[in-house]
LUMDOKOL-861998 format. One record per residue (C-alpha): y, x, z. Coordinates in pm, 1 decimal, always signed. Last residue first. Layout:
! residues N
{c2->Y	c1->X	c3->Z};
...
! end
This chain:
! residues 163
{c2->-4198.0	c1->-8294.5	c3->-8209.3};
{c2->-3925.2	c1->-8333.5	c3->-7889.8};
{c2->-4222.7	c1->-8395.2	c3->-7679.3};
{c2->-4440.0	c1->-8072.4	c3->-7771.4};
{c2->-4070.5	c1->-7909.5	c3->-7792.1};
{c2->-4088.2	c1->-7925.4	c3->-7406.4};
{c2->-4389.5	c1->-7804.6	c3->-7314.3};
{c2->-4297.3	c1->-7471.4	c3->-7502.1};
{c2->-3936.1	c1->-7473.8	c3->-7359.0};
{c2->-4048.1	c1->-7526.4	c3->-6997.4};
{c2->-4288.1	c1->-7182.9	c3->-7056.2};
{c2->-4020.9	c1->-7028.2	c3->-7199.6};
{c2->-3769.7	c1->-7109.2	c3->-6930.7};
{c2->-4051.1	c1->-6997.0	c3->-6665.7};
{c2->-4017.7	c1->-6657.9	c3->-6830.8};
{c2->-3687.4	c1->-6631.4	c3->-6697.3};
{c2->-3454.6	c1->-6504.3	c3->-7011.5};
{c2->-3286.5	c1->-6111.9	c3->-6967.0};
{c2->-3187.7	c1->-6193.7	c3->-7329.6};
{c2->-3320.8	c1->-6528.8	c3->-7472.8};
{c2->-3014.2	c1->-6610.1	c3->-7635.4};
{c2->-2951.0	c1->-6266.5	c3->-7768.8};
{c2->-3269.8	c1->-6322.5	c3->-8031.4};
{c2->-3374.6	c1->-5971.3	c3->-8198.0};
{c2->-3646.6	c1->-6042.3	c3->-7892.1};
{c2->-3782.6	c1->-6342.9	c3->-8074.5};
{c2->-3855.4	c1->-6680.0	c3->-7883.7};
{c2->-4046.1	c1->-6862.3	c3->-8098.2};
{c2->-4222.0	c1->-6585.6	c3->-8309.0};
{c2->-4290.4	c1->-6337.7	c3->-8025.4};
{c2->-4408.7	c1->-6670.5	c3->-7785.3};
{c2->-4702.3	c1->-6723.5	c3->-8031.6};
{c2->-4667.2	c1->-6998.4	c3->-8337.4};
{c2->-4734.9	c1->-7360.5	c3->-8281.3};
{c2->-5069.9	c1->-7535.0	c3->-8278.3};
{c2->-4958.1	c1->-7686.2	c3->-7945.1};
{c2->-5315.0	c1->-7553.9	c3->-7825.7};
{c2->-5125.7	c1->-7212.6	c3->-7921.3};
{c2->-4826.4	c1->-7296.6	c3->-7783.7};
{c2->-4981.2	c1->-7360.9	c3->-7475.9};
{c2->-5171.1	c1->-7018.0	c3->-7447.5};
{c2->-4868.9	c1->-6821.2	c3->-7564.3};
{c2->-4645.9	c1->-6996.7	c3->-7288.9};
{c2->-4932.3	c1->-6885.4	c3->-6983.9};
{c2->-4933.1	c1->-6562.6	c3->-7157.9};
{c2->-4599.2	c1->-6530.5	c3->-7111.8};
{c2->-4603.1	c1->-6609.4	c3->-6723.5};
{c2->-4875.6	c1->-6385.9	c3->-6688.9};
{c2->-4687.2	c1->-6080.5	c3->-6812.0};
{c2->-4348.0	c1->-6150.9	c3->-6675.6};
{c2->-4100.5	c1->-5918.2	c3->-6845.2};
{c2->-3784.5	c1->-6039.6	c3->-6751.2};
{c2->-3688.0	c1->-6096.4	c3->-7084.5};
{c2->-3606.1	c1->-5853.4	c3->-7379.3};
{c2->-3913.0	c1->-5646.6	c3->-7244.2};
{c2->-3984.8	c1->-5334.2	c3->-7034.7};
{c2->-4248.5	c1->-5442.7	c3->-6732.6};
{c2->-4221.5	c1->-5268.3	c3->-6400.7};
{c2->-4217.9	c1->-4929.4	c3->-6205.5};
{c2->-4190.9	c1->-4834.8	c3->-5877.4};
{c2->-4331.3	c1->-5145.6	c3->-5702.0};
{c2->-4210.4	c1->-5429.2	c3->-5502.9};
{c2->-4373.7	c1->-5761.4	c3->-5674.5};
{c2->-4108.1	c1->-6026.7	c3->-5738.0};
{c2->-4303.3	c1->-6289.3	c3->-5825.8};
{c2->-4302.0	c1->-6608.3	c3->-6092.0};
{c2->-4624.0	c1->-6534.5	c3->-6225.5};
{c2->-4610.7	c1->-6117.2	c3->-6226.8};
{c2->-4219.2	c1->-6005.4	c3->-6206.0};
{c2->-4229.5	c1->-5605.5	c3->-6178.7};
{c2->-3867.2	c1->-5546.5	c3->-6174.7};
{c2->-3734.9	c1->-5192.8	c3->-6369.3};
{c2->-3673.6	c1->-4859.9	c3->-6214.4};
{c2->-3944.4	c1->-4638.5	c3->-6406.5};
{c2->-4101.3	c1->-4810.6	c3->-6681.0};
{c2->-4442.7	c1->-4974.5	c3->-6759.3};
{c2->-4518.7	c1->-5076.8	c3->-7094.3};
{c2->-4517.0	c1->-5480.4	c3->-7141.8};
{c2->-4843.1	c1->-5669.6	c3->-7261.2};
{c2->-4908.6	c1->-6021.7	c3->-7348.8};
{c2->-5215.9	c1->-6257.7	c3->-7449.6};
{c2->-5270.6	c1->-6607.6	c3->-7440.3};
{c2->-5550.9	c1->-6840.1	c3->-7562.6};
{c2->-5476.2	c1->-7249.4	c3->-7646.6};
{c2->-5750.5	c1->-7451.7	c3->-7676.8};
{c2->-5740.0	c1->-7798.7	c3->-7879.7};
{c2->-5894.9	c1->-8116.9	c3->-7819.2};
{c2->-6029.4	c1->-8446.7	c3->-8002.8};
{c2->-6190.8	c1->-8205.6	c3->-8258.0};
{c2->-6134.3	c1->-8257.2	c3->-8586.9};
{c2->-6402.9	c1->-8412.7	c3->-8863.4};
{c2->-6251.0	c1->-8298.5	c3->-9228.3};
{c2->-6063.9	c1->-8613.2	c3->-9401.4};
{c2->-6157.4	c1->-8818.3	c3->-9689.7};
{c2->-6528.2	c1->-8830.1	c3->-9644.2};
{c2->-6765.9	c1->-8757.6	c3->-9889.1};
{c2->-7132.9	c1->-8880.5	c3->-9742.0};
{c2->-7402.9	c1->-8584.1	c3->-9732.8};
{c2->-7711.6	c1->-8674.9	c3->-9996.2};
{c2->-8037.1	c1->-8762.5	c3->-9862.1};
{c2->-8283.5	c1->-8629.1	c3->-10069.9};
{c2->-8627.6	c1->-8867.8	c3->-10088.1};
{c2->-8930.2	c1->-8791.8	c3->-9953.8};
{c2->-9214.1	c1->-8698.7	c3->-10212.4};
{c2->-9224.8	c1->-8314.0	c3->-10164.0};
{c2->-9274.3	c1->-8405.5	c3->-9803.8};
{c2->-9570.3	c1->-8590.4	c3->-9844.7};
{c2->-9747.9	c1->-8346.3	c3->-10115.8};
{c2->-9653.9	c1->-8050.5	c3->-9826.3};
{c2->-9817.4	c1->-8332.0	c3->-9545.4};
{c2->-10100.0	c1->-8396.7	c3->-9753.2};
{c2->-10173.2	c1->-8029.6	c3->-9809.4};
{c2->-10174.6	c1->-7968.1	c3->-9430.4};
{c2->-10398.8	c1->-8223.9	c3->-9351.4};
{c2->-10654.5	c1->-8150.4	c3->-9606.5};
{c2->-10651.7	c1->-7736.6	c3->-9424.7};
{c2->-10663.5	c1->-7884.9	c3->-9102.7};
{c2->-11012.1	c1->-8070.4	c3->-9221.1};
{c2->-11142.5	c1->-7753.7	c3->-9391.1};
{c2->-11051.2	c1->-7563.7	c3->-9052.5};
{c2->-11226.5	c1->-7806.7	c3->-8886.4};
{c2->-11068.7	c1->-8026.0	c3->-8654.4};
{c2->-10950.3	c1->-8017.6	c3->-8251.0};
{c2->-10930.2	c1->-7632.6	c3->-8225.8};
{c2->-10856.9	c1->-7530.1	c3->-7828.7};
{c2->-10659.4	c1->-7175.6	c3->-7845.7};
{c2->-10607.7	c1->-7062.8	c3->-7485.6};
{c2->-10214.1	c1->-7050.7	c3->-7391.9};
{c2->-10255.3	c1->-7380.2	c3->-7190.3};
{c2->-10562.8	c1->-7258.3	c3->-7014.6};
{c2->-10395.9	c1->-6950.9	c3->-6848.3};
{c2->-10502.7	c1->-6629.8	c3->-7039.4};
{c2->-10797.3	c1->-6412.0	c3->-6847.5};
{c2->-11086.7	c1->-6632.2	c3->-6976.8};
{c2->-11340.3	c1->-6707.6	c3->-6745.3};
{c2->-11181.8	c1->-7032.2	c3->-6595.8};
{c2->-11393.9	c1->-7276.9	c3->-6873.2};
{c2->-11696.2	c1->-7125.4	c3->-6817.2};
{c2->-11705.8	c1->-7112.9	c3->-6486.4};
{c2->-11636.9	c1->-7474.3	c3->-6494.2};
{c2->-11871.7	c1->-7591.5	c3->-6702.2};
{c2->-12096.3	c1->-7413.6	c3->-6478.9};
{c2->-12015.4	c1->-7664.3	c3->-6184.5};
{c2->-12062.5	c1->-7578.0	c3->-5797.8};
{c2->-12057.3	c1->-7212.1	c3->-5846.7};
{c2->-11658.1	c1->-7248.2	c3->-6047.0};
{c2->-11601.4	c1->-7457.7	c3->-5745.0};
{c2->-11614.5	c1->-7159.8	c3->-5547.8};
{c2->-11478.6	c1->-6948.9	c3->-5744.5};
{c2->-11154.5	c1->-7139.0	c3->-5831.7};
{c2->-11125.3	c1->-7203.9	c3->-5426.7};
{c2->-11123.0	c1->-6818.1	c3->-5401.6};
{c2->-10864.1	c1->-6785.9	c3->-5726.2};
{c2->-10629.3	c1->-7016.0	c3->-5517.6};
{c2->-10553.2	c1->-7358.7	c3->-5669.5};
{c2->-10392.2	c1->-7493.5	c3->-5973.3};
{c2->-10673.7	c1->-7439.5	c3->-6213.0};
{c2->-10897.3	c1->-7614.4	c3->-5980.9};
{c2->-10690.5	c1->-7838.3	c3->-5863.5};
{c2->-10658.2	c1->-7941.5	c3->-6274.1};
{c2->-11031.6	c1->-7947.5	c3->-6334.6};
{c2->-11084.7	c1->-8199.2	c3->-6020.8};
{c2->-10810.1	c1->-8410.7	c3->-6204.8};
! end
């Protein structure tokens, strides 16, 4: 361990326990920390006999050969992403989760045009593994004119327990 403090400590304690024991000057010469120093145990000849038994060894080992199985390995969860966007007109509501926001301008859509609200539906019909909110609820769709986002939302949950 008297090695070890002396690698550990301070370069003056190094030196002066470096003058009490050559061994150790020797050893704490080098400029490279003594774990990146290269320290052979064997001969070269004697690595090189180890490596060819371990190639010979290897080339000896049986394959192991992947089990069929009947169905593909699933996750026991899914993830769900969301994504909307609405251009930005002149004398329309700006609804953003639920919220009125006063502003000049807000979202054009078939519904009322809540941004985060839609992606929040997209994101759970996609863990649902059901199609996006375009495909669900489709604008050419007069039922789901001026529509609440929040009914979207309810109506994605909702068909997971009607399915």
């Amino acid at each position: 361990m008297a090695s070890s403090t002396a690698f550990f400590s301070s370069p003056v304690a190094a030196s002066k326990s470096a003058r009490s024991s050559p061994a150790l000057a020797t050893r704490f010469a080098s400029p490279l920390p003594f774990s990146l120093r290269i320290h052979p145990r064997a001969s070269p000849s004697n690595l090189r006999r180890l490596t060819v038994a371990a190639a010979l060894q290897v080339g000896q080992q049986e394959t192991v050969k992947p089990v069929p199985s009947s169905t593909p390995p699933s996750l026991p969860f899914r993830v769900g992403h969301g994504f909307d966007l609405h251009r930005l007109e002149p004398n329309l509501p700006l609804i953003i989760g639920g919220i009125d926001i006063p502003h000049d301008r807000g979202c054009e859509a078939h519904s009322d045009g809540d941004v985060l609200l839609h992606c929040v539906t997209d994101a759970i019909l996609g863990a649902l593994g059901l199609p996006d909110i375009g495909q669900i609820f489709p604008d050419s769709d007069p039922k789901w004119k001026g529509a609440a986002s929040w009914v979207f939302m309810k109506e994605a949950v909702w068909s997971r327990l009607v399915l």
